[in-house]
Structures are given as C-alpha cells and as structure tokens.
N, C-alpha and C positions, 0 to 999 in steps of 0.2 A: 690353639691358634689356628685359623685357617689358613690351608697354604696359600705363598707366596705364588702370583700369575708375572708368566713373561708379559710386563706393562707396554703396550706399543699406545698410550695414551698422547696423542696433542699437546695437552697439559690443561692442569699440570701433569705434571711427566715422568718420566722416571729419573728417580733418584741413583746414588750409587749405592749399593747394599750396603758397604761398609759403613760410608758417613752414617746410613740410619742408626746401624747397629753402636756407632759411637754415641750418638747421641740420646741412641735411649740408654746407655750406661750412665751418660754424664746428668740429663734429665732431671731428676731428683737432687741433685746438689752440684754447680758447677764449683771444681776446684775447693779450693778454701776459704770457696764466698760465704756456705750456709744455706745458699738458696737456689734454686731453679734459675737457670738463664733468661725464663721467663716473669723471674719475680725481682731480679735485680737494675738498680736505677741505670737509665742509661747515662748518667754522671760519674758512673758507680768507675773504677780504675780499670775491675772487670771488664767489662763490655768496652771502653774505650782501645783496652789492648785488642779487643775483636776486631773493632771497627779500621782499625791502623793495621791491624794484621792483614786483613780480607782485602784494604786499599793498597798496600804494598804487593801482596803476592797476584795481584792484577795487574800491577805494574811491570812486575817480572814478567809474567805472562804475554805481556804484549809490548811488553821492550820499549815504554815508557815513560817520562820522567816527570817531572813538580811541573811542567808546562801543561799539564792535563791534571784538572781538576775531576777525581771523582767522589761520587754522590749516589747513595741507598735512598730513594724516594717512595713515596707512595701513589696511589692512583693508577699504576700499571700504566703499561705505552698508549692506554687510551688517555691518560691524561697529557703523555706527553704530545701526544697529537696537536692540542689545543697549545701547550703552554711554551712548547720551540715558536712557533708566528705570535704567540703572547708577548715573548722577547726579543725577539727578531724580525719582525715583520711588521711595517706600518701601514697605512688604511693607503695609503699614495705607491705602495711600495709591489714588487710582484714577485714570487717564489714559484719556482719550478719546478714540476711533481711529476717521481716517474709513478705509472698509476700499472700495477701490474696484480692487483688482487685487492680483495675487499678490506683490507687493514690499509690500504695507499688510499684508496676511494676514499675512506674514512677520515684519515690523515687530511687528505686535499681540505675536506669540505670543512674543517676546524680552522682552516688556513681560508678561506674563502669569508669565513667571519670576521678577518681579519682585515685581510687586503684582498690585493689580489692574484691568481692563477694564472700560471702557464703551462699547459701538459706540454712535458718534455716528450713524452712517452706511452700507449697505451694498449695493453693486451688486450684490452674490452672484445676487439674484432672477433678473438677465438677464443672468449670465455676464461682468457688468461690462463691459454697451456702454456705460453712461452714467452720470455725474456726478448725484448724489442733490442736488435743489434744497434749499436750506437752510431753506422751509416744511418738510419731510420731517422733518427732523435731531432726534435726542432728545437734550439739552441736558447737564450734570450741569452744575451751577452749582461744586460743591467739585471738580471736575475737577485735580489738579495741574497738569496740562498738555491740549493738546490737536493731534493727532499727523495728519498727511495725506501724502500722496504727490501733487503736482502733476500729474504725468506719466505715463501706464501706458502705460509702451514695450508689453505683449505684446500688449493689448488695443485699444490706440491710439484712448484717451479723456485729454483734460486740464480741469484748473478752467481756468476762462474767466473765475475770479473771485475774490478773495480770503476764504478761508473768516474771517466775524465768528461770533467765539465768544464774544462778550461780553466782555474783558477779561480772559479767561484767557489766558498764552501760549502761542503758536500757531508750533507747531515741523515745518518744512517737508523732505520729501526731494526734492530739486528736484532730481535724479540727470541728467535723461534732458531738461529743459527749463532749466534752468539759464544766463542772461546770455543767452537765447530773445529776453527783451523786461524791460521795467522789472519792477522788484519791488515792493512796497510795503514798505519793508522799517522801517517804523514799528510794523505792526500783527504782525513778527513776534518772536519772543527767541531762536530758534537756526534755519539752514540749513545743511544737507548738501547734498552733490551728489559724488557720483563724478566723477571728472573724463573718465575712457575715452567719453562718453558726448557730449560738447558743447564743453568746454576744452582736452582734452589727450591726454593716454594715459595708461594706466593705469597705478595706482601709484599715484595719490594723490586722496586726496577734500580737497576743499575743505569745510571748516566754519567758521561763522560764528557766533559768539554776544555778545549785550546783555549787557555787562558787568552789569547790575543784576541780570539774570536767571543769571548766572552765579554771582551771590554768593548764592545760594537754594541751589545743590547740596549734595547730599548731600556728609558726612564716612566716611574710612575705606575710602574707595574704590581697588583695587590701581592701584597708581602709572602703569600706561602708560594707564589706563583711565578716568581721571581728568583730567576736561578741565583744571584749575590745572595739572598737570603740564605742560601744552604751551601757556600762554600766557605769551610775554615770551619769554624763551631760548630755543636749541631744545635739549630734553634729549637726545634720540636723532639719531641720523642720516637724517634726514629722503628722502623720494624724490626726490634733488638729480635727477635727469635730466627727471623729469615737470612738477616742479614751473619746472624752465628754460623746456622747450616749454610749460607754461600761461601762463609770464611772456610768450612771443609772441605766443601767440594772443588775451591782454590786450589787447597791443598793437596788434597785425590789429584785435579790437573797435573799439578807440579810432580807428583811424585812418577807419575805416569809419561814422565817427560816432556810436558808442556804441548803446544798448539799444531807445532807440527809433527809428533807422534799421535795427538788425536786425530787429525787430520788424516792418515793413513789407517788409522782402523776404521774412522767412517768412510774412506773412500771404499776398503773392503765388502764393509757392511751393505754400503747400497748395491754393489757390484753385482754382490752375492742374489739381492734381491733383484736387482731390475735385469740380471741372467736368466733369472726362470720365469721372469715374466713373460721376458722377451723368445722363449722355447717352446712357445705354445700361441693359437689363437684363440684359446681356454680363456686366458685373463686380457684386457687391455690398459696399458699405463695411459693415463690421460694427459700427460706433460711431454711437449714434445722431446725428443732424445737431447737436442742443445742445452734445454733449460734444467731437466729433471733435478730437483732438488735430493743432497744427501740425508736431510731431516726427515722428510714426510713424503712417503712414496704413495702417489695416491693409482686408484684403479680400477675398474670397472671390469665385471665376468660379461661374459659375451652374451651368456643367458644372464640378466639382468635378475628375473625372479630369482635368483640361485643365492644372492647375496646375502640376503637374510639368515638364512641357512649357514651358511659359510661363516658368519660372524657364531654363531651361535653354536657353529662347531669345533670352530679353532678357542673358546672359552672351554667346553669342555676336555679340549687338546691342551688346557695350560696356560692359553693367549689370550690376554684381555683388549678390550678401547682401539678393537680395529674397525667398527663402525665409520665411515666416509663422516664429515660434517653437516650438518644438517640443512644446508642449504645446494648439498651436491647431492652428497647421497653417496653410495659406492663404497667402498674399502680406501682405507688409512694404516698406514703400518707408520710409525712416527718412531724415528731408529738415532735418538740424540746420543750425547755423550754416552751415557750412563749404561743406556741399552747394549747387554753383552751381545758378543757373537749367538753364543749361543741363541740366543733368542730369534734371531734371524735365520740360523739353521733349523732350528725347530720352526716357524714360520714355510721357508721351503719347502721342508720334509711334507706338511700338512697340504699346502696347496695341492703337490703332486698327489695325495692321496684322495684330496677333496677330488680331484681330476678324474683320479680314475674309476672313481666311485658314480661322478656325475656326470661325467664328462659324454 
C-alpha cells in the first residue's frame, strides 16, 4: 500500500482516519445483512437505521428539533443553487444575494433564471479577499429570501458572523464550512452543504429546511426538484454509500465533543498557520485579516515562479492538494475537520525550510 499524504485537498477532502479504517472493515458485509452497504436496498431495515441514525446525530449536533426537516440529496450545492429559487422564488419576486466568490456568482445567476436579483453585497471590487461589513449592505426590505455562501474555498475568505437581514429568511451554502463550529440555526430557514467537502464523500449534500419556511414554496415544481418530494419517505434511491460514511463521521463529531470543541481545534489550526505566514514577507495571504477563512488558507510566495516548486516539494515532504485553484493559482492548504494538527505542523515546519532554502 502507498503511504498515506497529509491531504490538504479542497475536496473532496479529508476524511477522518478512523471512519476509513471502519469502513473498510465493515465493507465486505455490513453487520448481519450478508452484503456490502453498497449492495443492500435502500428499503432494506439496514440502511434505514443509517439514515435515521445520521438525521438524529445532526440534530444533536446542532441542537435541533422535528421543526427542521433534513434531507441526503443528490446533484451537490450546484444543484442546489438552481433548485432553492426553483421553490422559493417567482418570476415577479426578487432574492437577495450576498456575492462574495465564485460559488455566490454562481448561485445568483441560477436565481436570475428565475426572478429576480438584488446584490445585497459584493466582494468583486477586491477579487473577493474580504467579507463586505453589513454597514456596507444595501437592504430590499420585500426580499423573498436572502441567499450567502459561508465559505469561499477558492478565495479563502469566511463570515465570522451571522448575516441579520432583518427578519427575512436567511438561506446558507455552508458547502465547504459545514459542522466547522456551532450554527445559529434559529436565524436561518434552509442550509446546504455538499458533503465531499467536510462530512463525507461525495454523492450527497446535506439539506436542511424550517418546516414553516418550507410551507411558503412554490407549487408545480418537477417532482425530483421539489423539496416536499423528499421530506418524510425516501422517494428515490438515495446515495446509501455517502450518506453511511456521513452517519460516521457524525459520529467521530460526537465523540470528539461536538461543534464547539471542533470549533477550537480549527481555530488553533488556522492560527498555527496564518502565524507563520504572517512572520515573513516570504509568503502572502491573499484574504484580508477580517475575513480569512478557518477551511482554506489561500496564499501567494512573493516570488511567484517559486510556487510550483513549492507544491511539488511539500508532496515529497508528505503534503498532498496544496496547489491554489485553477482559476487563481497560488497555494491552498484546506485544513477541515478531519485535517489533524499534525498536518498543519508538518506544513509549517516545510514552509520555513522551503524559506530558507529559497528564500
């Protein structure tokens, strides 16, 4: 077997050793089914305990009750892009979009097919290093909804704060920061989240919507694409494989004492990193100090040719998927749940020696 690389991949992402290592145990025959998790019906008794298990222990996680409906989807948050203004948004109606990187931009313009736009919000000016303060924000009071991305993997900027929109609902793509740290999940009425990104593998996004805000959707909407369709029963065959590995990585959560003891080792974690960035005019963080997100530390070397190099020296240091995005470029360290300390020490350690070698 090849060894294992500290993963600093975007996503998908890193997983938690353990759950792997559970799951290639169980792999071959779940329990006293007979068969593969991945060969048993998803009507099966089996997989319905999974399913109930992974919706409960999310519940606990975020201090939730049966007033929030959750739901293992398919099509990833790019589908939900389209399919939140699918059911929430009419061709008369207008939603307000904070646009702070290219997954918002995205978002917007699926909603643009719909009805229509209001930027509440927009980083565009500075290439979206930073989080626009909500004195900045231009309001629509008749807002149907009001729409943000939490997390900008490319850009590696996060809210550090709950957007107040006054009483309008406040519907979140938490894709990339997702069970990070607590929620406030009072002041929101629907969450996404991809799961390849922080929970699981991909295959399935997690969605989450306030029943009261659920009963506002739109009528007449095509059956898969229609959030009633998939509350309560499951109509289709759901992503039984992802959705098992997210039921673990619940679990790893929970046992690890939930959202706010994760929350304190990724505050460490980024600390640890945006410390030694900020000790040198060697490397630059590209996100300004307000916004800098705890997921994805993004960065640019001052000598810009060096980069390349640098990626291709920290792989054979152990470090994989620190390559910048392909539309930036630069350096990426994507430091989720999963991602031990260690990895981010070993990370430091290599910078300073890339430094003193190139520097």
């Amino acid at each position: 077997m090849s060894k294992r690389l500290f993963n600093f991949s975007a996503g998908p992402g890193v997983l938690p050793e353990s759950v792997m290592l559970e799951v290639k145990e169980e792999l071959p025959v779940l329990g006293d089914t007979g068969a593969s998790v991945m060969e048993i019906s998803h009507r099966s008794a089996a997989y319905k305990a999974i399913n109930a298990s992974a919706m409960e222990r999310m519940r606990r996680l975020l201090g939730i009750g049966e007033e929030w409906h959750i739901m293992f989807l398919q099509g990833g948050a790019s589908m939900q892009f389209l399919q939140v203004p699918m059911n929430f948004l009419r061709a008369d109606e207008t939603a307000g979009y904070l646009v702070t990187g290219a997954w918002a931009k995205k978002a917007m313009k699926e909603a643009k097919s719909i009805g229509n736009v209001h930027v509440y919000a927009s980083s565009d000016d500075q290439n979206f290093n930073y989080i626009p303060a909500q004195a900045e924000w231009s309001y629509d009071e008749d807002a149907r909804y009001v729409h943000y991305t939490s997390n900008n993997t490319i850009f590696g900027t996060e809210f550090h704060f709950t957007p107040d929109v006054k009483g309008l609902p406040l519907i979140c793509d938490a894709s990339s920061n997702f069970l990070s740290r607590p929620i406030n999940m009072a002041s929101h009425a629907l969450i996404y989240a991809g799961a390849q990104k922080n929970i699981g593998p991909a295959g399935a996004t997690a969605v989450l919507i306030r029943e009261d805000f659920l009963q506002t959707k739109n009528s007449g909407i095509p059956t898969m694409l229609d959030y009633g369709t998939h509350v309560g029963d499951l109509y289709n065959t759901p992503p039984v494989f992802a959705v098992y590995v997210i039921e673990k990585v619940l679990k790893w959560l929970e046992e690890k004492g939930g959202l706010a003891a994760m929350e304190q080792e990724n505050i460490a974690k980024a600390d640890q990193l945006y410390a030694a960035l900020g000790a040198t005019d060697f490397y630059r963080p590209t996100a300004r100090p307000d916004s800098r997100s705890r997921m994805n530390v993004t960065f640019r070397l001052a000598d810009e040719g060096l980069e390349a190099k640098f990626v291709s020296g920290a792989k054979a240091n152990g470090m994989t998927d620190l390559k910048g995005h392909r539309s930036v470029g630069g350096i990426r360290a994507s430091i989720y749940n999963a991602c031990p300390s260690e990895a981010v020490t070993t990370l430091v350690d290599f910078m300073r020696e890339f430094e003193r070698t190139n520097g």
